[in-house]
C-alpha positions as CSV (number, residue, x, y, z in Angstrom):
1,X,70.3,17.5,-102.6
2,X,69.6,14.3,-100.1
3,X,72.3,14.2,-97.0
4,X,71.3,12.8,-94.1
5,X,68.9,14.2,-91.8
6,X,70.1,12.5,-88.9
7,X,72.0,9.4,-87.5
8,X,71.8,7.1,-89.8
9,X,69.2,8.8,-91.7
10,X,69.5,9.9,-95.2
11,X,67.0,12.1,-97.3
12,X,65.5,9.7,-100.4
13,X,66.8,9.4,-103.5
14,X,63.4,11.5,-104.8
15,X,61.5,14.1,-103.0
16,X,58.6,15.7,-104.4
17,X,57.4,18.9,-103.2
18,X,53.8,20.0,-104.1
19,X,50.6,21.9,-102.6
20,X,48.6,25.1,-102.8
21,X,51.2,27.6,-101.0
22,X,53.5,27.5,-103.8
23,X,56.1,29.8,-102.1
24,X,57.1,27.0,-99.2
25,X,56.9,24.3,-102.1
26,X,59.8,26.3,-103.8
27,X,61.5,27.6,-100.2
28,X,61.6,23.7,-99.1
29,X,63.3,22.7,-102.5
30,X,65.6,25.1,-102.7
31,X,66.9,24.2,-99.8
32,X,67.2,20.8,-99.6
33,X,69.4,21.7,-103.6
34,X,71.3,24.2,-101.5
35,X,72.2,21.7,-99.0
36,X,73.2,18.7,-101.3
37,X,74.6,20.7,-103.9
38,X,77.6,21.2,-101.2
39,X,79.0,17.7,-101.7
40,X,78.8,18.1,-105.6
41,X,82.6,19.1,-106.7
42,X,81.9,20.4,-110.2
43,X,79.1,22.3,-112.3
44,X,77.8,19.2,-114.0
45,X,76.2,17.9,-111.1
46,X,73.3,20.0,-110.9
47,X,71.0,20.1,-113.4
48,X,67.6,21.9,-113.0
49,X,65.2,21.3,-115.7
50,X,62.0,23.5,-116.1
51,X,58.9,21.8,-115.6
52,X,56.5,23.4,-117.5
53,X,56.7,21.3,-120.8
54,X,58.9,18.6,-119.4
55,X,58.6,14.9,-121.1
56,X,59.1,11.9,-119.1
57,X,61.6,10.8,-121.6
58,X,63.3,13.4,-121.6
59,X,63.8,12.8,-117.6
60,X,64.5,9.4,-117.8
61,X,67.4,10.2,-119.9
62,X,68.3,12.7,-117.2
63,X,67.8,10.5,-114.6
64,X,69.7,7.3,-115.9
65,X,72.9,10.0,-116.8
66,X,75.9,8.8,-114.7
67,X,77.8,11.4,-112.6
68,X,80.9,12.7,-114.2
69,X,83.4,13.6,-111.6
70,X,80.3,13.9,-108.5
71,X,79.6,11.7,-106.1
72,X,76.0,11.6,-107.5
73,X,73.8,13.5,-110.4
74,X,71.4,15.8,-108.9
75,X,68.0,16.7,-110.7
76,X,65.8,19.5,-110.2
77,X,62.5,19.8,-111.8
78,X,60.9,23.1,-111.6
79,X,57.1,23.8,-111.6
80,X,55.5,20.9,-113.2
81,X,51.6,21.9,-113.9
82,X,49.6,19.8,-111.5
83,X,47.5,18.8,-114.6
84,X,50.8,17.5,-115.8
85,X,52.5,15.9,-113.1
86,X,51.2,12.3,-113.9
87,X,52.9,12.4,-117.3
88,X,56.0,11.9,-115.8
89,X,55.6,9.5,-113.6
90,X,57.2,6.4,-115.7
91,X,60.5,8.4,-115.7
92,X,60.9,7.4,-111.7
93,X,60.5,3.4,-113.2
94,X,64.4,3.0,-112.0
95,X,66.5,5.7,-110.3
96,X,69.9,4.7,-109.6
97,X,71.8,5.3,-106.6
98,X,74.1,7.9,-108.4
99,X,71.0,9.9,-109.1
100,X,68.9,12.5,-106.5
101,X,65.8,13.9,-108.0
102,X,63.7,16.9,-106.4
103,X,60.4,17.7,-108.2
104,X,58.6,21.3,-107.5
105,X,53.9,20.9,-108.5
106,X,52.5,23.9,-109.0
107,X,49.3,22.8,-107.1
108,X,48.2,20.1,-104.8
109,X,48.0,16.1,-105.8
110,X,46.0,13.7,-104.2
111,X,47.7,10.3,-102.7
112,X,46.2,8.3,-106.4
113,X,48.2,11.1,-108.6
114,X,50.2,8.5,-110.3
115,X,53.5,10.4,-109.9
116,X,53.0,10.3,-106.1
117,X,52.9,6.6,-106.1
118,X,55.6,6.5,-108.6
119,X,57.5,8.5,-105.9
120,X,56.7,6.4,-103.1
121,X,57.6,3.0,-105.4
122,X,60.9,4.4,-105.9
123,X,61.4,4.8,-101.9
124,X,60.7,8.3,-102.2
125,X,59.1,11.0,-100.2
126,X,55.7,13.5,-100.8
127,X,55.9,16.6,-98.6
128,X,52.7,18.9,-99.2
129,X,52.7,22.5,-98.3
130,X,49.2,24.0,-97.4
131,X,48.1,27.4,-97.5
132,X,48.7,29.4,-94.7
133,X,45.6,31.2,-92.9
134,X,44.6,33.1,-89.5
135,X,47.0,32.3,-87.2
136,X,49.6,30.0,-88.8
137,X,50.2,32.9,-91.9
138,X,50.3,35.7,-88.8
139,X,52.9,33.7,-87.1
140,X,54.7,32.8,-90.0
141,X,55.0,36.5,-90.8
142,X,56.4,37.5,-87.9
143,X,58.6,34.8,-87.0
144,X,60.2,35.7,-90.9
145,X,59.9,39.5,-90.2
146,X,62.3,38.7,-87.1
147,X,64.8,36.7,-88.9
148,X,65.4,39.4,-91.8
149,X,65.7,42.2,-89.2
150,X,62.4,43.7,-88.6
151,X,59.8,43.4,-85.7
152,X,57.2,41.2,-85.2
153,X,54.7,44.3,-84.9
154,X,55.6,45.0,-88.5
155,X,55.1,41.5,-89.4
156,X,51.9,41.9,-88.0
157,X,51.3,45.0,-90.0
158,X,52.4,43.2,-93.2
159,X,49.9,40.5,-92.3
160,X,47.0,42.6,-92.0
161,X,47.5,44.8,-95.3
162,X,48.9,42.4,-97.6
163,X,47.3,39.7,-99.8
164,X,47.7,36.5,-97.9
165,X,50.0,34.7,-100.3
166,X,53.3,34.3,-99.3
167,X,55.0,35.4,-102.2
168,X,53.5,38.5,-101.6
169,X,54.3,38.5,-97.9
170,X,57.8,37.5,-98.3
171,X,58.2,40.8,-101.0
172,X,56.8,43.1,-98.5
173,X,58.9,41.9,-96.2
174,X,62.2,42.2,-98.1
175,X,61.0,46.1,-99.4
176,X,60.9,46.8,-95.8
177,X,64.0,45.5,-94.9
178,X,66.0,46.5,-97.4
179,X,64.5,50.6,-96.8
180,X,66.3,49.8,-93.4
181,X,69.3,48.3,-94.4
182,X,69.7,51.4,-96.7
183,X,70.4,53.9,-93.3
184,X,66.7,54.8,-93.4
185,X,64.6,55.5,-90.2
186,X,61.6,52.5,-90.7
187,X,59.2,55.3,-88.9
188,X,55.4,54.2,-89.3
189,X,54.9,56.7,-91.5
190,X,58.1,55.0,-94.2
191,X,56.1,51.7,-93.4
192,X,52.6,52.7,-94.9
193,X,54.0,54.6,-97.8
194,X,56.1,51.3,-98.6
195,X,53.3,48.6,-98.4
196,X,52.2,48.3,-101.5
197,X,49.4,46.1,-100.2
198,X,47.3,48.2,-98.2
199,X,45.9,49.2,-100.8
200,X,45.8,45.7,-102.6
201,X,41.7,45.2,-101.5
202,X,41.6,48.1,-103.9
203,X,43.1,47.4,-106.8
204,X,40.9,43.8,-106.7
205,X,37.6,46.2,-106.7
206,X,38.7,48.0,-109.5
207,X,39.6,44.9,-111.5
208,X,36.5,43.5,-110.2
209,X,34.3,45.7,-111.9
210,X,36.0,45.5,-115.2
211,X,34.1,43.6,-116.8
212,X,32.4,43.3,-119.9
213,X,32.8,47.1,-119.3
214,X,34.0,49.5,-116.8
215,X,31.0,50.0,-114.2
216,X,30.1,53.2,-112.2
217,X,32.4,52.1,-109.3
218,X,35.5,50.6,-111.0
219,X,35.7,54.5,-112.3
220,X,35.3,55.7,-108.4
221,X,38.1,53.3,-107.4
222,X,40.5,53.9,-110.4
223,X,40.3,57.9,-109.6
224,X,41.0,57.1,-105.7
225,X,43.8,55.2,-106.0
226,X,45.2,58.0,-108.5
227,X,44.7,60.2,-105.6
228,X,46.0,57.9,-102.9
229,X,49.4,58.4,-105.1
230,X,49.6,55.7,-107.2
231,X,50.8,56.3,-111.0
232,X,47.7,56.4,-113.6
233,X,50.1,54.0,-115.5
234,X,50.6,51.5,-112.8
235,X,46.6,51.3,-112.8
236,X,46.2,50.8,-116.4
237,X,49.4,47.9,-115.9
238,X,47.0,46.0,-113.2
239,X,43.9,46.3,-115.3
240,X,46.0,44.7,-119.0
241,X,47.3,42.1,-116.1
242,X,43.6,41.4,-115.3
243,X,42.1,41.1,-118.4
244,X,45.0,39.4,-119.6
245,X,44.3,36.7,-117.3
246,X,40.9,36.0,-118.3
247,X,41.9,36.0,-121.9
248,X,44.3,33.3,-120.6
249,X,41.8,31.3,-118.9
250,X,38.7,31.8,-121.2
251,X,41.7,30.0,-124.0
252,X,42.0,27.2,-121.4
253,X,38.2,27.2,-120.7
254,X,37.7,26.4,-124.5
255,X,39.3,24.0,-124.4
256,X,37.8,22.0,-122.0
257,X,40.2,22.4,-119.2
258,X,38.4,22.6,-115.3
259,X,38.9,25.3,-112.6
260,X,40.7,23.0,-110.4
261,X,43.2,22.2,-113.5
262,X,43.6,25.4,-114.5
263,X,44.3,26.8,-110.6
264,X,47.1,23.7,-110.4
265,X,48.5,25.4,-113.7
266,X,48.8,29.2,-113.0
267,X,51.0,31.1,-110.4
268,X,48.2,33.6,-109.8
269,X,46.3,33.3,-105.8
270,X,43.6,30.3,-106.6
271,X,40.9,32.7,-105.3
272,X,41.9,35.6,-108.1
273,X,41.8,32.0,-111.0
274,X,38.4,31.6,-109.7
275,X,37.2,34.8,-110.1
276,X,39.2,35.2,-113.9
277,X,37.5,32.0,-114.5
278,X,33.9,33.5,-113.9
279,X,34.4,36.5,-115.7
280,X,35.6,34.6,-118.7
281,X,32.6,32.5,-119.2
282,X,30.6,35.4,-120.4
283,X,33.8,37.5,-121.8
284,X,34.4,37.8,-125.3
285,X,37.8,37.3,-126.6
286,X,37.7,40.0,-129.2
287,X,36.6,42.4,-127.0
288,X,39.5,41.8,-124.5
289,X,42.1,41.6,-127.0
290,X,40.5,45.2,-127.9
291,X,40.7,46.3,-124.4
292,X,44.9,45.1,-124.2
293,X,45.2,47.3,-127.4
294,X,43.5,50.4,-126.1
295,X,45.4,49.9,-122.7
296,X,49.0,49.5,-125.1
297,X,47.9,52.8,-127.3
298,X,47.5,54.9,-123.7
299,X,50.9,53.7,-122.1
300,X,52.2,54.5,-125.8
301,X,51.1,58.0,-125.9
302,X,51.9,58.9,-122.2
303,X,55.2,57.9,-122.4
304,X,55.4,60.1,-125.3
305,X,54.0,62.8,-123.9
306,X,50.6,62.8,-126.4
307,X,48.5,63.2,-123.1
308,X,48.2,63.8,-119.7
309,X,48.4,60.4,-117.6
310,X,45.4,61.3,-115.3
311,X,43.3,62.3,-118.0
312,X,44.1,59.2,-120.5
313,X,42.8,57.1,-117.7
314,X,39.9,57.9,-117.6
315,X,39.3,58.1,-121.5
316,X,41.1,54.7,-121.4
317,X,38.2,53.8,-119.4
318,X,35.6,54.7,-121.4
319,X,37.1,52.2,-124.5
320,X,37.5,49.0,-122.5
């Protein structure tokens, strides 16, 4: 947690981290954790807390906690919902000097959130990381493709094939690096076969034309990427992922929540929460929870051997 930065300069007692490219949000707090945590002595100095359900009391209790045997308490709250980030503003009311906080949004806040003013009353500091596009994500792919032992070309492969979300990026990246790290030759050949991704713009289509049923082209696509080598099982596991998703949202959309709050609280791309959030407006529960059944059943009876994987697709099709 906080050491200094420079002469004289030392990191705030509280730093949130927060904006739409949740994988530099988390990069950027671990670490600044990994770099305090070396002054900690003992186990009890750390303590991460998850985010998700977090009460400001229970903080504040975390906060106020004096160090044992440490120099200072460090806290590290995990993925707070953007929805639910001001809740837990009054627990930054006092921070002692023993204590460092880092807090991790999933999602951007504005300067009014009131837990980015409660940081900034505490002496704090807001570091927001924005979504990489164009250039910036191209250079940032190969400038991390060079530092794990791969070429920029690569990285510039990875770029063009792979969902631009850096999660995704940074996965790709590690496959490939790790196939080379193994002995094998990384021939162009190893690298298309490996990227999952280029054929990412595919399996959106497909779960594009889902719904409320399976249209003419969502069939073509399904069969293609069967042929392109991918397991009929794997296909069926992106579609229950899909629809689960806008089961998920059409529960939030009930009750009342907006887009923009229900993008700040999922992990998914805020593009693929937009487009679950259109097709849950018209999509009935009942038929989806149908859907995740009849999707259960076919991975049920291929595994058992009840019927041919290729063939239960596309009668798995014809239930949803």
């Amino acid at each position: 947690m906080p050491r200094a930065t420079g002469a004289g300069a030392a990191t705030p007692r509280v730093v949130l981290f927060h904006g739409e490219e949740r994988f530099l949000v988390e990069q950027k707090a671990r670490e600044l954790v990994d770099a305090g945590a070396k002054d900690l002595v003992s186990d009890f100095g750390l303590e991460p807390i998850e985010g998700a359900s977090l009460q400001a009391a229970r903080l504040r209790d975390s906060i106020l906690q004096a160090p044992f045997i440490d120099p200072y308490r460090a806290i590290w709250v995990k993925g707070v919902p953007a929805a639910r980030a001001e809740s837990l503003a009054p627990a930054l009311a006092e921070v002692p000097p023993t204590t460092k906080v880092v807090i991790t949004v999933i999602g951007r806040l504005t300067s009014a959130n009131k837990l980015v003013k409660a940081v900034a009353a505490a002496g704090g500091r807001t570091d927001e990381s924005q979504r990489l596009k164009g250039r910036a994500l191209n250079d940032w792919t190969a400038n991390r493709a060079e530092e794990i032992g791969l070429t920029r070309q690569i990285g510039a492969q990875v770029s063009r094939v792979t969902h631009p979300d850096l999660g995704v990026v940074e996965s790709e990246l590690q496959k490939l690096a790790a196939y080379k790290a193994s002995g094998s030759k990384l021939t162009q050949e190893a690298v298309n076969d490996l990227l999952a991704g280029a054929r990412e713009d595919e399996i959106f289509r497909l779960t594009d034309n889902l719904l409320p049923h399976p249209s003419a082209q969502a069939w073509s696509v399904a069969r293609n990427l069967v042929r392109s080598g991918i397991q009929p099982t794997s296909v069926a596991y992106r579609m229950a992922r899909h629809l689960a998703l806008v089961l998920e949202v059409r529960a939030k959309q009930e009750r009342g929540e907006s887009l923009s709050a229900i993008q700040g609280e999922m992990a998914e791309h805020s593009f693929v929460v937009q487009k679950a959030f259109e097709s849950a407006r018209t999509a009935d529960p009942d038929q989806l929870e149908a859907s995740l059944n009849a999707i259960r059943d076919y991975e049920f009876e291929v595994k058992s051997g009840q019927v041919d994987a290729e063939l239960g697709l596309e009668v798995l099709l014809t239930k949803l």
